[in-house]
C-alpha positions, 0 to 999 in steps of 0.5 A: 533215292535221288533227289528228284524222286517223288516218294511213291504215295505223295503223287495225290498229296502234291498235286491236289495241293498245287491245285488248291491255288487254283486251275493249273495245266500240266506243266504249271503244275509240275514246276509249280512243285518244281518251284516251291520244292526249291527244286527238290521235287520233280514231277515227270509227265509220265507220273503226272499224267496218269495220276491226273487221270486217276484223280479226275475218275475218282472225282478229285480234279476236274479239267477243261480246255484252255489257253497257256499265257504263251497262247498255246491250247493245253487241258486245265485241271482244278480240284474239287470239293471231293479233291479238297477233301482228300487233300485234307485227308493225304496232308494227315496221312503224310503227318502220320506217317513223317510222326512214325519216320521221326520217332524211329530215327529218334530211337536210341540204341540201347 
């Protein structure tokens, strides 16, 4: 895996978390991942905005129109009482799941 990839399942978590900062357009959210991942994550648009409009239907973000600090027109999204409660939910699966990860690399052979 390169080191941009963006392990498939932590699309929701990322998001949702960059959200709980407040309203972000696309690319504020991206590099805000971008940005506190030092880097290591990036967020593609053509990943980005499907999942977007997944979590808009199941009703963890929600978005509105509005203006970028450059001026420019751009859709906002900001998460929900339901999106802060998935969020919750994703942030205990990823420990769950990085507790399973570390267990077996802790495994020692025989």
């Amino acid at each position: 895996m390169a080191k941009h990839d963006v392990l498939q399942g932590t699309l929701a978590l990322l998001v949702l978390r960059a959200l709980a900062r407040g309203p972000l357009h696309g690319y504020g959210i991206t590099s805000n991942i971008q940005r506190v991942s030092n880097e290591l994550l990036r967020v593609e648009e053509g990943s980005l905005y499907p999942a977007l409009h997944r979590m808009e239907e199941a009703g963890w973000v929600t978005s509105s129109w509005g203006e970028t600090d450059t001026g420019r027109r751009a859709r906002f999204y900001s998460i929900t009482p339901a999106g802060r409660k998935q969020l919750e939910q994703e942030k205990a699966q990823w420990s769950r799941l990085t507790s399973g990860v570390q267990l077996v690399l802790a495994w020692r052979d025989a």
